[in-house]
C-alpha positions in Angstrom: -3.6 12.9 29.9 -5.5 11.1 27.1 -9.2 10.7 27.4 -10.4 7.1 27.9 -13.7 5.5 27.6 -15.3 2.4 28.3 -18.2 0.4 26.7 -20.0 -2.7 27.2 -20.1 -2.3 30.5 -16.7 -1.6 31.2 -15.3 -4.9 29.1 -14.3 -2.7 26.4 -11.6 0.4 26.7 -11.6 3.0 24.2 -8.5 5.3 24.0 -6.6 7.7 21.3 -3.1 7.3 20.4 -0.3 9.7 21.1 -0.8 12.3 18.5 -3.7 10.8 17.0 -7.4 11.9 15.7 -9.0 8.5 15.6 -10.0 5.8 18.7 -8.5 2.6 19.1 -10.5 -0.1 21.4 -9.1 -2.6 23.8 -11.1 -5.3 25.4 -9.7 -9.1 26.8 -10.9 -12.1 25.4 -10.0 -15.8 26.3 -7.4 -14.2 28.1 -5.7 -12.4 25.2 -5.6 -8.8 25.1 -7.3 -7.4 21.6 -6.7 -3.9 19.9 -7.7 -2.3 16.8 -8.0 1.1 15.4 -11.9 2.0 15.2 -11.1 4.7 12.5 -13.4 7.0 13.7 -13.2 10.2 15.4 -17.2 10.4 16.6 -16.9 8.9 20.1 -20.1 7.5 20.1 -19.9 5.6 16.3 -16.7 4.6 18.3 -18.4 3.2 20.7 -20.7 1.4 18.2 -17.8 0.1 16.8 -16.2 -1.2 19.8 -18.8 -3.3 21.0 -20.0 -4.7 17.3 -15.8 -5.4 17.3 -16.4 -7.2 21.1 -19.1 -9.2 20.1 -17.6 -10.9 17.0 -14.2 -11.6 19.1 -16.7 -13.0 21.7 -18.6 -15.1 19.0 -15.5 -16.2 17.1 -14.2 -17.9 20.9 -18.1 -19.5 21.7 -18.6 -20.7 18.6 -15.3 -22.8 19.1 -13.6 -21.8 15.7 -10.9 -20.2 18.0 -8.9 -17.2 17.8 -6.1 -17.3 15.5 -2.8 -16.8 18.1 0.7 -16.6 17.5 3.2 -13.5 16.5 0.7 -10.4 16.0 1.4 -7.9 12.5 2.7 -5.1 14.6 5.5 -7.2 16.3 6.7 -8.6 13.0 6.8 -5.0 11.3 9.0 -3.7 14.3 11.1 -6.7 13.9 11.3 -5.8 10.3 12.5 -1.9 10.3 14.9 -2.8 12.8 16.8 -5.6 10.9 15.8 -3.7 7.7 17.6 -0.2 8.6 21.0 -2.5 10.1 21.1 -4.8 6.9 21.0 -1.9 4.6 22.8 0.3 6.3 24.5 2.7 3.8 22.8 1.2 0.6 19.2 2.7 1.7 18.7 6.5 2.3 17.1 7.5 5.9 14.6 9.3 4.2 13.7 5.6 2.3 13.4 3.9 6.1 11.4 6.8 6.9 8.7 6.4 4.7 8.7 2.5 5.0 8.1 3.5 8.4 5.3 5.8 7.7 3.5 3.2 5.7 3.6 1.0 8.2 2.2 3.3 11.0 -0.2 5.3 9.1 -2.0 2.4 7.1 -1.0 -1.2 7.3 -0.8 -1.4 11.5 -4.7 0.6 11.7 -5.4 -2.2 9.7 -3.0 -5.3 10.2 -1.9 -4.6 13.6 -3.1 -6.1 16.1 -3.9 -9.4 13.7 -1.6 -12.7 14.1 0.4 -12.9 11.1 -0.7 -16.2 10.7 -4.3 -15.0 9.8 -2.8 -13.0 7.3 -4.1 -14.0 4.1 -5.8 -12.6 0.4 -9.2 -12.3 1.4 -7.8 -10.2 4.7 -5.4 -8.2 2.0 -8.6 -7.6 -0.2 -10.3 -6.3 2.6 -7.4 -3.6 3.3 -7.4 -3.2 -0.7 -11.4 -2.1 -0.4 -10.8 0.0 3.0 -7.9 2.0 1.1 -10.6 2.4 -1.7 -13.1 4.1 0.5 -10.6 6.3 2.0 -11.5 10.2 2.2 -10.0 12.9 3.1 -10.2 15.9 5.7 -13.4 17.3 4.2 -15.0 14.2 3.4 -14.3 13.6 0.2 -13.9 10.3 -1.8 -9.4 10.1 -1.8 -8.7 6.9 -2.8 -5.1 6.0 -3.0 -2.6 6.3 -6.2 -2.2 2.8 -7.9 1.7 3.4 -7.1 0.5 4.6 -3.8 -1.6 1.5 -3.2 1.5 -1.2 -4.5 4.0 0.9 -2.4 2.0 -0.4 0.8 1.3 -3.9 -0.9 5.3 -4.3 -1.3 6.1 -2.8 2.4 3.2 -4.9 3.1 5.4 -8.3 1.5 8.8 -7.2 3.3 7.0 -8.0 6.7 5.7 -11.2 5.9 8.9 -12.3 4.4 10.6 -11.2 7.6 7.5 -13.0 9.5 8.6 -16.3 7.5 12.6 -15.8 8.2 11.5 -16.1 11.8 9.1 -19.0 11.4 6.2 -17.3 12.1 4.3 -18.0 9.2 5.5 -21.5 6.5 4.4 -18.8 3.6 3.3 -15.8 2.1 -0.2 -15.2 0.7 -0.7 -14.2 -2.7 -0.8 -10.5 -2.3 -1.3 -9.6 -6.1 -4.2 -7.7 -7.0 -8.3 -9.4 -8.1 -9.5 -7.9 -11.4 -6.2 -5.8 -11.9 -6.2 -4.0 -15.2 -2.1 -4.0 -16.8 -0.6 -1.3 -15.7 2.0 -1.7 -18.5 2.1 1.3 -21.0 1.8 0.3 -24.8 3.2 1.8 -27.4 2.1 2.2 -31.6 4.3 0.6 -34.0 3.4 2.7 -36.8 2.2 6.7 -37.7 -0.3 7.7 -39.3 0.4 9.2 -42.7 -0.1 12.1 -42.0 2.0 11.8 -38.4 4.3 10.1 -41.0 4.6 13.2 -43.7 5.2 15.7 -40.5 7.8 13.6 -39.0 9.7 13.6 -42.5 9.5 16.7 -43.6 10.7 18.2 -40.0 14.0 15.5 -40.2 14.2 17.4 -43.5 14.5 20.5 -42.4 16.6 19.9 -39.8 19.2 18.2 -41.8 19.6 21.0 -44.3 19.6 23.8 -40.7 20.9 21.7 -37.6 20.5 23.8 -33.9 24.1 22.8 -33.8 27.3 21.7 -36.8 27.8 19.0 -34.3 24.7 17.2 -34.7 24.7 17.5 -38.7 25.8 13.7 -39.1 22.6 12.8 -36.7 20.4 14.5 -38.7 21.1 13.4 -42.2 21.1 9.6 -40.9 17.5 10.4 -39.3 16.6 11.1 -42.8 18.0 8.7 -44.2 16.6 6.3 -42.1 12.8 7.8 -42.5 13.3 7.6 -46.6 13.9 4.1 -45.9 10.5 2.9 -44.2 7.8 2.2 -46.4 5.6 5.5 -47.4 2.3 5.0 -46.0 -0.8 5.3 -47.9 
């Protein structure tokens, strides 16, 4: 049986996961039920964790500002890998569900989980952005994610909320593109250099007068051409 803990005096439960390294903490507030992943694996920075997590939940109700309700993340991501996997049934491989799925489990529920969809928005999607930043790996090194990595989850991240919307959880979908986001677009020179220029030429040259096959002969001799039509460069 999994090991459970308790802090603040009992008012907090802390617990691992099937299969999992990390605690997740429970506690009841205003008569909701609260979870969230602490992310660690020392039980007592767990612990530390848990009741700093208690404590703002308990602020956020006293201070009257309320605590965001409605459909949680982890219910709308259920609801969308099962109408996903049905409504693209045939056009998307298994293996492509799969790792929907895994993105889903392994880092935007830890993170998004247990949050209404509703409270959902770019400064909360930052925040995950940052926390995916810091991410290290088993020997405690810095491993921050791939930028294709990290716009995989952002776009997995999308199909929920959309789904979340369809249903009339949410009326819309935050702006989930990415602060201070260099182009990831890939541009290309329009020109050579003269001397890239002259070694370009002379090997369409050579390869017009000795094609690697008869076939290709006609190819060649129109790349030259074509070269001996561009402006020399200087």
């Amino acid at each position: 049986m999994a090991a459970r803990h308790t802090a603040f005096d009992g008012r907090v439960q802390l617990y691992h996961r099937a299969g999992g390294e990390h605690w997740h903490c429970s506690a009841s507030v205003g008569g909701r039920q609260f979870r969230k992943s602490t992310n660690l694996e020392s039980l007592s920075q767990a612990k530390d964790f848990a009741e700093d997590w208690y404590i703002n939940l308990k602020g956020v109700q006293r201070w009257g500002r309320g605590l965001a309700k409605g459909k949680v993340f982890r219910k709308a991501a259920e609801k969308f890998l099962e109408e996903y996997e049905v409504m693209t049934g045939g056009q998307r491989s298994q293996a492509y569900v799969e790792g929907l799925r895994q993105k889903i489990n392994k880092h935007l529920n830890p993170f998004f989980g247990d949050k209404p969809v509703t409270a959902i928005n770019e400064s909360l999607v930052q925040d995950y952005r940052v926390q995916r930043a810091k991410s290290i790996d088993k020997d405690g090194k810095p491993k921050p994610p791939a930028r294709t990595t990290m716009h995989h989850e952002i776009i997995t991240l999308r199909h929920v909320l959309m789904t979340a919307k369809r249903h009339g959880w949410i009326t819309h979908i935050p702006d989930l593109s990415a602060p201070y986001k260099a182009s990831g677009k890939v541009s290309h020179r329009a020109w050579f250099s003269p001397e890239e220029y002259q070694k370009f030429y002379r090997a369409t040259r050579k390869r017009a007068k000795s094609p690697l096959n008869p076939k290709w002969l006609g190819s060649a001799h129109s790349s030259t051409t074509m070269c001996s039509s561009w402006p020399t460069p200087v």
